[in-house]
VOLOPA-256089 format. One line per field, with one value per residue: x, y, z of N, C-alpha, C in turn. Coordinates in steps of 0.02 Angstrom, whole numbers, always signed. Layout:
! VOLOPA-256089
nxx	[X, ...]
nyy	[Y, ...]
nzz	[Z, ...]
caxx	[X, ...]
cayy	[Y, ...]
cazz	[Z, ...]
cxx	[X, ...]
cyy	[Y, ...]
czz	[Z, ...]
//
This chain:
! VOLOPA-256089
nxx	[-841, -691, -591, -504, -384, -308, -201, -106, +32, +38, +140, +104, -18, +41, +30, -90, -176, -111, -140, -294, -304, -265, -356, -467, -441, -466, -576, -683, -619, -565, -671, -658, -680, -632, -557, -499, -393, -298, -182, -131, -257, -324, -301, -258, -365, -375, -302, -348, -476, -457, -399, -320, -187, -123, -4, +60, +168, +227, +385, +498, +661, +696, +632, +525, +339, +295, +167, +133, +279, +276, +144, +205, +299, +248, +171, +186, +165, +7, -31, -122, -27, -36, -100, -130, +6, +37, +167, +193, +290, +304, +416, +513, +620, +606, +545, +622, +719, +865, +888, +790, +822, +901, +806, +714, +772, +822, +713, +604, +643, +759, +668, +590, +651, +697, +582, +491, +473, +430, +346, +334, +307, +188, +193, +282, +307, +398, +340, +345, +361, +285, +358, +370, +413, +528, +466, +347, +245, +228, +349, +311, +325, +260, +219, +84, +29, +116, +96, -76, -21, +28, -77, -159, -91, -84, -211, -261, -152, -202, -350, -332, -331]
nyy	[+511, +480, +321, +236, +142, +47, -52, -172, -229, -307, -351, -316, -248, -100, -68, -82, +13, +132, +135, +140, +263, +358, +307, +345, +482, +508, +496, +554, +695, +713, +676, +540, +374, +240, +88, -28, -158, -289, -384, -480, -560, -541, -556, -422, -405, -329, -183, -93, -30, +69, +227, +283, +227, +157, +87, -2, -53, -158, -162, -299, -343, -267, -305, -276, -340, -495, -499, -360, -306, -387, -349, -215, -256, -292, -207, -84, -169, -237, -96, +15, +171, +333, +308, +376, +331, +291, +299, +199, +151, +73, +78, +34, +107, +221, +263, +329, +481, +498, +368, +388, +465, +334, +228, +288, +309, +153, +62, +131, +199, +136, +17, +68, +116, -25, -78, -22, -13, +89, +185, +316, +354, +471, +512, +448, +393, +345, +294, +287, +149, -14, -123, -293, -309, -400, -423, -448, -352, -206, -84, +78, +189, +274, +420, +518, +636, +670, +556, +590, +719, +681, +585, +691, +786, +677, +661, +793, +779, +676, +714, +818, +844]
nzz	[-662, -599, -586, -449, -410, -286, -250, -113, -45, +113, +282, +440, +424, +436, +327, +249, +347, +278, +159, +173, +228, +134, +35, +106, +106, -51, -80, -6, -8, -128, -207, -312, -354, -265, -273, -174, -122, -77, -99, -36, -49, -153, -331, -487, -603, -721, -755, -857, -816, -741, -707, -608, -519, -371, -294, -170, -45, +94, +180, +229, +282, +187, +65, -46, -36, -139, -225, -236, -283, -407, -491, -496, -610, -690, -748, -841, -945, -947, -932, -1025, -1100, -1024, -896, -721, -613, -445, -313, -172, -6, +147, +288, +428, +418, +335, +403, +526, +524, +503, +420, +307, +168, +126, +144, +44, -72, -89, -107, -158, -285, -330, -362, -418, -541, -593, -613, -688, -846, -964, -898, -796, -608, -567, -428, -279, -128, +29, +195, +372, +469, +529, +662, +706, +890, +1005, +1113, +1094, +1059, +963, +854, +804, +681, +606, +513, +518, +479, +371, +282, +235, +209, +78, +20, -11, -115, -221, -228, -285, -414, -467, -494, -576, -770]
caxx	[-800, -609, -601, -440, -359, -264, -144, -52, +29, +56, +135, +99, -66, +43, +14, -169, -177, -80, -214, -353, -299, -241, -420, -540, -448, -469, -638, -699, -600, -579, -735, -647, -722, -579, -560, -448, -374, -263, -149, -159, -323, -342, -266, -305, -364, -384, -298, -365, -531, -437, -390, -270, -186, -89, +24, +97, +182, +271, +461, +535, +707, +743, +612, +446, +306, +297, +134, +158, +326, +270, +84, +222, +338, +188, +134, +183, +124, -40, -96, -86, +10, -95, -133, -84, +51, +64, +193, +231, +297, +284, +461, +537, +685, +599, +506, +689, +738, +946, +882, +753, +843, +920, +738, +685, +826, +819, +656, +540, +660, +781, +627, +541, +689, +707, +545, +445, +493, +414, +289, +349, +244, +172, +207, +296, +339, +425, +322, +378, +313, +264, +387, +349, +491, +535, +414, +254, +236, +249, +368, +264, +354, +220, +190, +22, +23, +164, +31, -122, -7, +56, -132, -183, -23, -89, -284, -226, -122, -291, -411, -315, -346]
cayy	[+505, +441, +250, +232, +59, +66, -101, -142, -310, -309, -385, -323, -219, -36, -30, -86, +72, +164, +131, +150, +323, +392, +295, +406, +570, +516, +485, +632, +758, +741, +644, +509, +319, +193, +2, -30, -218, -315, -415, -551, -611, -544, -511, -386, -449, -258, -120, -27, -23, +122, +304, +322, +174, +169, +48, +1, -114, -146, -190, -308, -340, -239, -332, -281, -397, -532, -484, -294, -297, -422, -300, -148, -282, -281, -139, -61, -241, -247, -47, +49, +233, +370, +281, +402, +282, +319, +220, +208, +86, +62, +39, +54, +150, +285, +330, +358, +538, +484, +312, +418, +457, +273, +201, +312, +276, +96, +31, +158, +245, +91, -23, +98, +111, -93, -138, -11, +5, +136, +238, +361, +370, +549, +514, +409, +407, +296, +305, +246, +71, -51, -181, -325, -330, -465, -432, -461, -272, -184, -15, +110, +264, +317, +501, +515, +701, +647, +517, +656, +779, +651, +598, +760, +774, +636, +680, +841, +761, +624, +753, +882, +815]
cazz	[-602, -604, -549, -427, -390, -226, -231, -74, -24, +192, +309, +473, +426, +441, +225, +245, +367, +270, +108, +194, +252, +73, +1, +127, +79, -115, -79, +16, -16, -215, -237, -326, -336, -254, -248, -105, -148, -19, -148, -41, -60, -208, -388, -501, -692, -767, -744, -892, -770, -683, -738, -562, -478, -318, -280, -106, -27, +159, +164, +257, +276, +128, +11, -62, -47, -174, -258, -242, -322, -464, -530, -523, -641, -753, -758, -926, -990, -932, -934, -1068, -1083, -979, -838, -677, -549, -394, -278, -74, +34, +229, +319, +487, +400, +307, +484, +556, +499, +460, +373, +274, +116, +104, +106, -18, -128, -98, -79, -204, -321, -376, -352, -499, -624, -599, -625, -737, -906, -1004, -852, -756, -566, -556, -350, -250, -61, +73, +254, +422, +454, +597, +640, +782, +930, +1047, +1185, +1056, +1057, +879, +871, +739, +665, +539, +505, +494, +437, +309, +246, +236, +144, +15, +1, -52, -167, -263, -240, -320, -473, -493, -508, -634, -822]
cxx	[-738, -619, -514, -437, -288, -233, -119, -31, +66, +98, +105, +52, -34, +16, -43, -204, -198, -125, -261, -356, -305, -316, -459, -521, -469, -551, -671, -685, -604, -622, -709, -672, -654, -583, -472, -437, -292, -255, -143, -184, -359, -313, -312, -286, -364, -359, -336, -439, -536, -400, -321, -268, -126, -75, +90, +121, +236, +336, +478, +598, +735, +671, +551, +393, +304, +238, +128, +200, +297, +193, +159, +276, +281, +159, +133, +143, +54, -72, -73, -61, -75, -147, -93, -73, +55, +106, +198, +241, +274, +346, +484, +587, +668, +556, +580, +721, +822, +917, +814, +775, +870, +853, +712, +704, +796, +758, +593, +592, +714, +726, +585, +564, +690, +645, +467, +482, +487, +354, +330, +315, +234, +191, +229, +327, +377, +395, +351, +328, +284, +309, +361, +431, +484, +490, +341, +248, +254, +283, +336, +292, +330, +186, +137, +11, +65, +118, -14, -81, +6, -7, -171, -147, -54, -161, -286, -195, -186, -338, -386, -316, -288]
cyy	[+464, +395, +259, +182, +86, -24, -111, -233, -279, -369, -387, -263, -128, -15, -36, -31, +130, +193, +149, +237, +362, +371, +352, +450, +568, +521, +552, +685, +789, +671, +583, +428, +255, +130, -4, -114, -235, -370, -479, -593, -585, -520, -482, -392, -385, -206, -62, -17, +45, +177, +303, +237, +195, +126, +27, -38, -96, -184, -215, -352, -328, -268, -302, -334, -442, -505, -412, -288, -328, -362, -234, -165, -262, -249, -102, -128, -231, -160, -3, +123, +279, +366, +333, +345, +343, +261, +245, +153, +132, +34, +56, +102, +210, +322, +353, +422, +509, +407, +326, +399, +381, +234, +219, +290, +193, +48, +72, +187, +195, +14, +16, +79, +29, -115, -96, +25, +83, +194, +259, +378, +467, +560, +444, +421, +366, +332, +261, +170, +42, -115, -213, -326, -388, -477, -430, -396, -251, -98, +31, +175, +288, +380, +512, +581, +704, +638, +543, +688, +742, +641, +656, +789, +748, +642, +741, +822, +710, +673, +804, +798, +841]
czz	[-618, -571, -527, -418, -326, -197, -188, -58, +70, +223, +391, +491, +427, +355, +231, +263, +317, +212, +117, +217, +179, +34, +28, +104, +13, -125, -70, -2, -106, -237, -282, -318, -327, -250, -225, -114, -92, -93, -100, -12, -117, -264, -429, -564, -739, -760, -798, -884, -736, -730, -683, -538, -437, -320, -236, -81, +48, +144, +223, +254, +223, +65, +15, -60, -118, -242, -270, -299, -403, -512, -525, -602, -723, -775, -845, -982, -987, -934, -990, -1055, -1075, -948, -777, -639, -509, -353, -197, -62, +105, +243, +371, +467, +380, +368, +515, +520, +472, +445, +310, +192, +82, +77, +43, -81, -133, -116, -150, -262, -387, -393, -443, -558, -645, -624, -670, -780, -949, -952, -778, -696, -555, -463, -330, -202, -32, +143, +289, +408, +527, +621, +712, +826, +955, +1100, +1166, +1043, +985, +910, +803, +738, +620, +554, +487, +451, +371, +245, +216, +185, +83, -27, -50, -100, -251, -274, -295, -409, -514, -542, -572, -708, -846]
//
């Protein structure tokens, strides 16, 4: 069975979601065996434990989480070549159809070239996110069917040898 690692650092639980959604389909659907890891409360000492790793993180005001960003810094360090990456974030911008493409760009695509050297992710998305407003209330623009198809994208690329 393929061991997955599903990375995510949060702030306001939409990436925890967002993980937990993309874990059950890996699970179920392509039988895959996942460890689902909340970066922070916990780091992770092995990657070469894992065949497929995911790695997610929520953005706010433009920034990746701290421990997120830093395991994707390390990445070529710490796993060796033909490990499958996968990447996503969680942001209020990439749920907005005209702030779409900017997230993508900004947030997963110059976030990759900056901070992994030599590994290429076989997938990487940008989903809406969850942000809090002024009246305590959170506004949530995440595509759940988005989420689901990317899932299966990447369940798909896991499972082929």
């Amino acid at each position: 069975m393929s061991r997955t690692l599903i990375a995510f650092g949060t702030r306001y639980g939409a990436t925890a979601e967002v993980a937990q959604e993309i874990a059950g389909i890996l699970q179920e659907i392509y039988h895959l065996e996942v460890d689902l890891v909340d970066l922070s409360s916990r780091d992770i000492k092995n990657l070469q434990l894992y065949n497929n790793i995911i790695v997610g993180s929520g953005i706010k005001m433009g920034r990746w989480t701290g421990k997120a960003r830093r395991l994707l810094q390390q990445f070529h360090k710490k796993c060796p070549q033909g490990k499958k990456l996968a990447v996503f974030v969680c942001s209020g911008r990439a749920g907005e159809p005209d702030q779409y493409d900017f997230a993508i760009e900004r947030y997963v695509r110059q976030v990759i070239l900056r901070c992994l050297k030599t590994t290429k992710p076989v997938a990487y998305e940008a989903f809406g996110g969850r942000k809090p407003l002024p009246d305590h209330t959170f506004k949530d623009n995440r595509d759940w069917g988005k989420i689901r198809e990317w899932a299966h994208h990447v369940g798909r690329i896991f499972s082929s040898d």
